[in-house]
N, C-alpha and C positions, 0 to 999 in steps of 0.2 A: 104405409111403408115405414113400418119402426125400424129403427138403427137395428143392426145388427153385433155387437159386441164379440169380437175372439179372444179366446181366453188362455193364448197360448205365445209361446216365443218361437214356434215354427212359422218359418217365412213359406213354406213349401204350404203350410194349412191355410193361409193368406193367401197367398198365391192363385190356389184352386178355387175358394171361395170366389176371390172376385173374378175368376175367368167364371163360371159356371154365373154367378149375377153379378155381370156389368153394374147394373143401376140401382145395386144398393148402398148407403151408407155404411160404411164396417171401420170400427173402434177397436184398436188391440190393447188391450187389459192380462194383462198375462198374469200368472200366480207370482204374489211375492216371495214362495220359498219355492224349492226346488225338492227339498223335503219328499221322499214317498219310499212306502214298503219296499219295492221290487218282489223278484218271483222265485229268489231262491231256495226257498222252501218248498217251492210250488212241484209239481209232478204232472199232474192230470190239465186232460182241456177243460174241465169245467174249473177248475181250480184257477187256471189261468184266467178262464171267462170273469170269475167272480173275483179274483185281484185285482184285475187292469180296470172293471168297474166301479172297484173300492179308490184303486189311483183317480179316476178319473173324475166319483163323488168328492176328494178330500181339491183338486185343483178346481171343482166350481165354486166349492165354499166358500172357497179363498177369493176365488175373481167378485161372487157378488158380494161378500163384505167389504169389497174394494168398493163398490158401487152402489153401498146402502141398504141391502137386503140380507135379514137373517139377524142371527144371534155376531152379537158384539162389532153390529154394522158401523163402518165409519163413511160417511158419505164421502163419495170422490169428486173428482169435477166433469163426471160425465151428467150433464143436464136432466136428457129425454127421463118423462117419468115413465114409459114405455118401450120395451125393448128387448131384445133376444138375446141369451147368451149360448153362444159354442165352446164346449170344450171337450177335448179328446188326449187319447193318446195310445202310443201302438209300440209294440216289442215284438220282433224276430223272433219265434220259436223254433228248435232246430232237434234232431236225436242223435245221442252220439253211438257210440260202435255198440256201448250195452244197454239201446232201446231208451232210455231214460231222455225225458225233454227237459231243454237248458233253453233258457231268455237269452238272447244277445241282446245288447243295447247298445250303445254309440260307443267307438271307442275313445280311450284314456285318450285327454288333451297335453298329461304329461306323461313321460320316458317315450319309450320307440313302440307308438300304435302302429306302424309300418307291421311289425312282429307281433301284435296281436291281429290284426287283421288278415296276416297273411297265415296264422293258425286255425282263425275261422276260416277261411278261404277254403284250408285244406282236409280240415278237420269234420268242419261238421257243413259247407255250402255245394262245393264241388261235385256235379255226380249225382247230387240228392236232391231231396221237395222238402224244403221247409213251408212255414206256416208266416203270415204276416197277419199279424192280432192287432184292431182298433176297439177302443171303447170310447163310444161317443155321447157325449149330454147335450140336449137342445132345450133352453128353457124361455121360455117368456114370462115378462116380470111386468110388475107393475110396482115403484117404487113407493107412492103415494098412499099404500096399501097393504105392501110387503107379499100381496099373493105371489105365486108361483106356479107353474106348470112344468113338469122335468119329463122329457122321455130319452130312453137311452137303449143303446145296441150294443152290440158285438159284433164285427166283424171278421172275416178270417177268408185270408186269401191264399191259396196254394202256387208257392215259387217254383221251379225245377230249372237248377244250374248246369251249364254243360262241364261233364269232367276234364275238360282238358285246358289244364291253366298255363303250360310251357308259351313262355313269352307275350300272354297277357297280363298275369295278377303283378308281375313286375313296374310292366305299363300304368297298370290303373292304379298301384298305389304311388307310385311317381307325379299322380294329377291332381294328390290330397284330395281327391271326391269323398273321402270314406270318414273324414271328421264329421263330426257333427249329424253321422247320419246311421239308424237303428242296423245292426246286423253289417256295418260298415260298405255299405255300399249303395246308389242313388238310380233306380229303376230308369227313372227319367232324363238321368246323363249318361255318362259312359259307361255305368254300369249295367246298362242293357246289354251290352254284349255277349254276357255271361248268361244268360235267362233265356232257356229255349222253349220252357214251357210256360203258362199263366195261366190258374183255375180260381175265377173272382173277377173282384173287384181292381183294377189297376190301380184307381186312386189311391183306394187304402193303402197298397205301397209304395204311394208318394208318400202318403200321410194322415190323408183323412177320405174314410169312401164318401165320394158325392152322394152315391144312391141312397144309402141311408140316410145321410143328413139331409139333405133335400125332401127326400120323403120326411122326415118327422117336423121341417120348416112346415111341409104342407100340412101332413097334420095338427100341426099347432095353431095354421091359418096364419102364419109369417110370412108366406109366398101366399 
């Protein structure tokens, strides 16, 4: 039963983890930069596949140098010489009027996210199927050693919003749900209301798919 280490600052990826294992040990280590490419250049889904990958290799680097593993390791004060790390991270994909796909991410903490989220709302959510993209790393380590085992997914869940936002999208951005959250809005609170349809994974647009991390904990023989 080695610790489990996450390696992120979503409470929503904590959250799932320990509902899904009650009875494991889990350590949040989260990256110290916030630093990453994004996908503005990006166009295509494999494009996408292969960014949010590259995002999600550059935040384990960072967590196990946190924790003494790798090139220009500083040991941290996490003990266990044995132990698993998660890290992930997911981007809203949406197409606008001329077929082209655009990342949504969290909205801006400053001026009036009220006004950008309620452009996403109408622009590119309402009415349509977007795409909810995770890419997940599950590694076991062994500190004393420096080995490593890494496996990693893609995930991708299809959203479908109802078009009619008259005297809702008012409401929900009134409930500030939509800070802090990809594509500006939280499946899991009040922003279900708007989601008529779901093709996937659910988790994944909490935040992280259980099925896949779970399956590659088992694969690694961590469960």
């Amino acid at each position: 039963m080695i610790p489990i280490v996450v390696g992120s600052r979503s409470p929503r990826r904590l959250d799932l983890l320990k509902a899904a294992l009650p009875d494991r040990e889990f350590v949040v280590c989260p990256p110290l930069t916030a630093d990453e490419p994004g996908f503005d250049d990006v166009t295509t889904v494999a494009g996408f596949e292969s960014r949010i990958t590259e995002i999600v290799a550059a935040k384990l680097d960072d967590v196990l140098s946190q924790l003494g593993i790798g090139d220009g390791a500083v040991p941290g004060q996490f003990d266990s010489d044995a132990f698993a790390v998660i890290c992930a991270d997911t981007t809203v994909i949406v197409t606008d009027d001329a077929g082209r796909r655009l990342s949504l991410g969290q909205p801006p903490e400053a001026g009036d996210w009220r006004a950008v989220v309620a452009g996403w709302f109408r622009d590119y959510l309402a009415g349509r199927t977007h795409t909810v993209m995770s890419g997940v790393s599950v590694v076991r380590c062994r500190r004393s050693t420096g080995e490593t085992v890494v496996l990693n997914r893609v995930c991708s869940t299809q959203v479908t919003m109802r078009s009619d936002l008259d005297g809702w999208l008012d409401w929900y951005l009134k409930t500030g749900e939509p800070l802090g959250k990809a594509g500006g809005y939280a499946i899991q609170g009040a922003g279900s209301v708007f989601v008529t349809k779901l093709e996937g994974s659910y988790s994944n647009v909490v935040g992280l798919p259980l099925e896949d991390t779970l399956a590659m904990l088992c694969e690694l023989e961590i469960l």
